[in-house]
N, C-alpha and C positions, 0 to 999 in steps of 0.2 A: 665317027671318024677316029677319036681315042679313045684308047679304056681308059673309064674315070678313076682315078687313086680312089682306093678302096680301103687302106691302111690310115690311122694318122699320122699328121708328122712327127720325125723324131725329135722335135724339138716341143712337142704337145705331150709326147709319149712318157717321160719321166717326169714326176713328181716332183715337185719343188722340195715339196720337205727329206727328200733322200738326198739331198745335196745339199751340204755348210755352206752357206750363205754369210759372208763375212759384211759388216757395215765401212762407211766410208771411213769412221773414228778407226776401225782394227786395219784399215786396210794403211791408213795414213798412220798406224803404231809401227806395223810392219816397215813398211820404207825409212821412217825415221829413224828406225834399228839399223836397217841396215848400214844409213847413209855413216850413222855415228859407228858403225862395226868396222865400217871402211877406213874412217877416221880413226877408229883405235889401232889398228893396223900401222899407220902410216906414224902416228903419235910414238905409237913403241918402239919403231925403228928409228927415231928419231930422240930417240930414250929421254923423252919427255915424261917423265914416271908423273908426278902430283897431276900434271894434266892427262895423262894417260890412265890415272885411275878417278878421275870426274868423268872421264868418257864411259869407262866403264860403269859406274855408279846410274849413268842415265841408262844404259843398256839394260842393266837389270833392272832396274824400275821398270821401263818400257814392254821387254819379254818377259820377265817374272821369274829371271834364272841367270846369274852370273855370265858373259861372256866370253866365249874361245878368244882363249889371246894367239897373236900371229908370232909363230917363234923363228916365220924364216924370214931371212935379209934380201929384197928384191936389188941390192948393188948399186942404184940410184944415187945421184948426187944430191948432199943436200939442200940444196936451193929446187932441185925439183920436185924432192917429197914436200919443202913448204909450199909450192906451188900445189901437189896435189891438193896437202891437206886444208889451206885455203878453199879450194875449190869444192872439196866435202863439206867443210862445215858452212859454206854456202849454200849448198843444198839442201843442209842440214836444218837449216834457219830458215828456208824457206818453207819446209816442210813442219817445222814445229811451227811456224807463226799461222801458217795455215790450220794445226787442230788446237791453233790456244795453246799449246806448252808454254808456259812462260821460265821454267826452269831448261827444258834444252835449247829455248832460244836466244838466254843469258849465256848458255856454255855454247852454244855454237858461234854465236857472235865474239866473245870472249877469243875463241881460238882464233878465229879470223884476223882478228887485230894480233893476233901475237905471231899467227905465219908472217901475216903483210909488213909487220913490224922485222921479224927474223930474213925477210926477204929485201929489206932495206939497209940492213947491216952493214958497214965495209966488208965484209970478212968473207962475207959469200962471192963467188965467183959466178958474175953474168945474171946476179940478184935485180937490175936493174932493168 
């Protein structure tokens, strides 16, 4: 009735070993860079310099090479970048607590308290 597939599948067809295979540790190094790469972003524009260069300090531990600093201004208010960056370095902490960092999950948690804390300010407008 049908012709029987005569080929393999493409998915049989390529070799494992011709494809990087990353483990769960490198794949959960990646996201943590990133989560903290977002955070230093939002940390600079918020010209948190000594906490903007602990951010960076995990960065290059984690990638094994200094990070791109963000030199442009996204015009945000600042009660909303502490909102971002709250929100990163939650991420950020859930994702180092998951591969065992115990150094980015001091600096993640660390930020966290210091947005929530800068989010509680008088001074901020709609902080509340």
């Amino acid at each position: 009735m049908y012709e029987p597939i005569r080929t393999r599948s493409v998915h049989t067809m390529a070799d494992s070993a011709d494809y990087p295979h990353r483990s769960r540790e490198d794949e959960l190094d990646i996201q943590l860079a990133g989560h903290l790469s977002a955070l230093l972003a939002v940390t600079d524009e918020l010209s948190l310099d000594d906490a903007a260069e602990r951010v960076a300090a995990q960065i290059a531990r984690l990638r094994g090479a200094p990070p791109v600093r963000h030199a442009g201004l996204s015009g945000a208010r600042p009660e909303a970048l502490h909102r971002r960056a709250h929100a990163l370095a939650g991420r950020a902490l859930v994702v180092a607590a998951s591969r065992a960092d115990t150094a980015a999950a001091i600096l993640a948690a660390e930020r966290m308290d210091a947005h929530a804390a800068a989010l509680d300010t008088p001074g901020l407008v709609g902080a509340h």
